[in-house]
N, C-alpha and C positions, 0 to 999 in steps of 0.2 A: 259480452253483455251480461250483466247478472239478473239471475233468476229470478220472477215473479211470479207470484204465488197467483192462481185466477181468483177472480173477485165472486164473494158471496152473490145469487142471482135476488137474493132479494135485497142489497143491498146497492144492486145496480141501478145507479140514473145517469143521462146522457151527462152529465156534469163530472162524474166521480171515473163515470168512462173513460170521457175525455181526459182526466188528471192522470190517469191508470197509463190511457196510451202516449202521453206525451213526456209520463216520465219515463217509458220502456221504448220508445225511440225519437222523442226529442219535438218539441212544437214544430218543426218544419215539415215533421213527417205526417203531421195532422191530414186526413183527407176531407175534402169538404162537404160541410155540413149545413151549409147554408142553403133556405129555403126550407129546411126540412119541416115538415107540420107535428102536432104533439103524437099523433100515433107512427108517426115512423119513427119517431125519438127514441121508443123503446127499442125497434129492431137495431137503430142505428149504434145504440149502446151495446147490446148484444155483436154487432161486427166489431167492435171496437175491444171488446174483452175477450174476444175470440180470439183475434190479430193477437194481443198481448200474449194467452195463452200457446198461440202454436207459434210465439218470435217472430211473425212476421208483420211487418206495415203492409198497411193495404194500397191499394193505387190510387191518386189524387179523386176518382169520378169512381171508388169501387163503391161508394154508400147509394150515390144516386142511382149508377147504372143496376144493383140489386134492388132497390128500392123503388126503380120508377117513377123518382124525384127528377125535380127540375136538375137539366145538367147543367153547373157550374159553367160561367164566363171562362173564357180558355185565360184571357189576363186577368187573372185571378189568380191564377198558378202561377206568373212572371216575377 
């Protein structure tokens, strides 16, 4: 996997997150983020530029279940 630099923190929004993590392991490995409201958006970007940072995806319900967001329809993941 080649290397990615971490993203400026004032440069991060859930949008530029999202592009960050999907090109550092691929839209399927997106975890979901649906339901989120605008003050989780910033933690959510912050998990999402972390993941990129340490190489690792995160797990499909890791945004909700740290966030104490709605947890995602299980067919949603199918």
């Amino acid at each position: 996997m080649p290397r990615l630099t971490a993203m400026p923190v004032q440069d991060l929004t859930l949008e530029t997150a999202i592009d960050h993590y999907c090109a550092a392991f691929g839209r399927d490995a997106l975890p979901c983020i649906a339901g989120l409201d605008s003050a989780m958006a910033g933690a959510a970007a912050v998990m999402l530029a972390d993941a990129v940072t340490a190489r690792r995806p995160l797990r499909y319900c890791a945004i909700a279940d740290a966030l104490g967001g709605p947890q995602p329809p299980e067919c949603a993941s199918l």
